[in-house]
Structures are given as structure tokens and as C-alpha cells.
C-alpha positions, 0 to 999 in steps of 0.5 A: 500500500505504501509503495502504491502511494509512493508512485502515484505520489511521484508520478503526479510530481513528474506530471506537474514539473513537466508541465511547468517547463512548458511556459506559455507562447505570447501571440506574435504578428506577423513580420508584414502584419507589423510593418502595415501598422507602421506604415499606416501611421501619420508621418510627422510634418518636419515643423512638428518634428523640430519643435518637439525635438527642441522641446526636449532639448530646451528641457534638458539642457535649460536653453535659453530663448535665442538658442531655442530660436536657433536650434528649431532652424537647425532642427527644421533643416535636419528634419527637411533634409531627412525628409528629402533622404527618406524620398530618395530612399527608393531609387537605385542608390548604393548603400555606401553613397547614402551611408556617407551622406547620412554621416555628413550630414550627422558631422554638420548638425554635431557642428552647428549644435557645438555652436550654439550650445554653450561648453557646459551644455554640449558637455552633458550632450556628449554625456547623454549621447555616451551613455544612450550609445552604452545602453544601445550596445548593451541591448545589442548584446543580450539580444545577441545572446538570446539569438545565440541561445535560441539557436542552441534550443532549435539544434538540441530539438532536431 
């Protein structure tokens, strides 16, 4: 009799760890169901985009009316000039033209910005800039190693 017990114990504990190891699936979209949603979204004017970026920088970094001034022109130009890239984006251009441009253009607003920004405040945007590009690489990295151990799990199934 207590043997029965015994395996029915241990049998009904084997059936609820297995079960637990079977963690349940979030519901994906498809990759062409989420590119849709993004497509259908409301593209932002350049003016729109200008303002709010400078909004968020005249918070930041505690600007001052005639550097606000300054920045929404540069951010109007920037936001102008991507619009125009992002037209181009389609014609057949190779890859490193556009990657140079980009760079370019990344190099004159660095510039402009260290002008009209003051020492103490460009200072703390190479701050910030620094610390977004290390939590940018640190994502990078943990979804390298979740592809990594993705890949181990797909091959120990075969």
C-alpha cells in the first residue's frame, strides 16, 4: 500500500514539473502584419518634428530663448533634409553613397549644435549621447545572446 502511494505520489510530481517547463507562447504578428501598422501611421510634418525635438532639448539642457530660436532652424533643416533622404530612399542608390551622406550630414548638425550650445551644455550632450550609445550596445548584446541561445534550443530539438 505504501509503495502504491509512493508512485502515484511521484508520478503526479513528474506530471506537474513537466508541465511547468512548458511556459506559455505570447501571440506574435506577423513580420508584414507589423510593418502595415507602421506604415499606416501619420508621418510627422518636419515643423512638428523640430519643435518637439527642441522641446526636449530646451528641457534638458535649460536653453535659453535665442538658442531655442536657433536650434528649431537647425532642427527644421535636419528634419527637411531627412525628409528629402527618406524620398530618395527608393531609387537605385548604393548603400555606401547614402551611408556617407547620412554621416555628413550627422558631422554638420554635431557642428552647428557645438555652436550654439554653450561648453557646459554640449558637455552633458556628449554625456547623454555616451551613455544612450552604452545602453544601445548593451541591448545589442543580450539580444545577441538570446539569438545565440535560441539557436542552441532549435539544434538540441532536431
Amino acid at each position: 500500500m505504501k509503495k502504491i502511494i509512493a508512485i502515484l505520489s511521484l508520478g503526479v510530481l513528474m506530471a506537474g514539473t513537466t508541465y511547468a517547463q512548458e511556459a506559455p507562447k505570447k501571440e506574435r504578428k506577423l513580420r508584414t502584419e507589423q510593418r502595415g501598422e507602421r506604415m499606416h501611421k501619420q508621418r510627422k510634418s518636419p515643423e512638428e518634428m523640430a519643435a518637439k525635438r527642441t522641446e526636449m532639448l530646451t528641457k534638458r539642457y535649460d536653453l535659453n530663448k535665442s538658442q531655442q530660436k536657433k536650434l528649431e532652424a537647425l532642427h527644421l533643416k535636419r528634419a527637411q533634409e531627412k525628409n528629402v533622404l527618406h524620398a530618395n530612399r527608393g531609387e537605385a542608390r548604393n548603400k555606401e553613397s547614402m551611408r556617407s551622406e547620412r554621416k555628413a550630414s550627422r558631422a554638420r548638425y554635431e557642428a552647428e549644435l557645438k555652436e550654439i550650445l554653450n561648453k557646459k551644455q554640449y558637455a552633458q550632450y556628449e554625456a547623454d549621447k555616451a551613455e544612450m550609445r552604452a545602453k544601445h550596445e548593451q541591448k545589442r548584446e543580450h539580444r545577441k545572446g538570446q539569438r545565440g541561445e535560441r539557436q542552441q534550443q532549435q539544434r538540441s530539438e532536431r
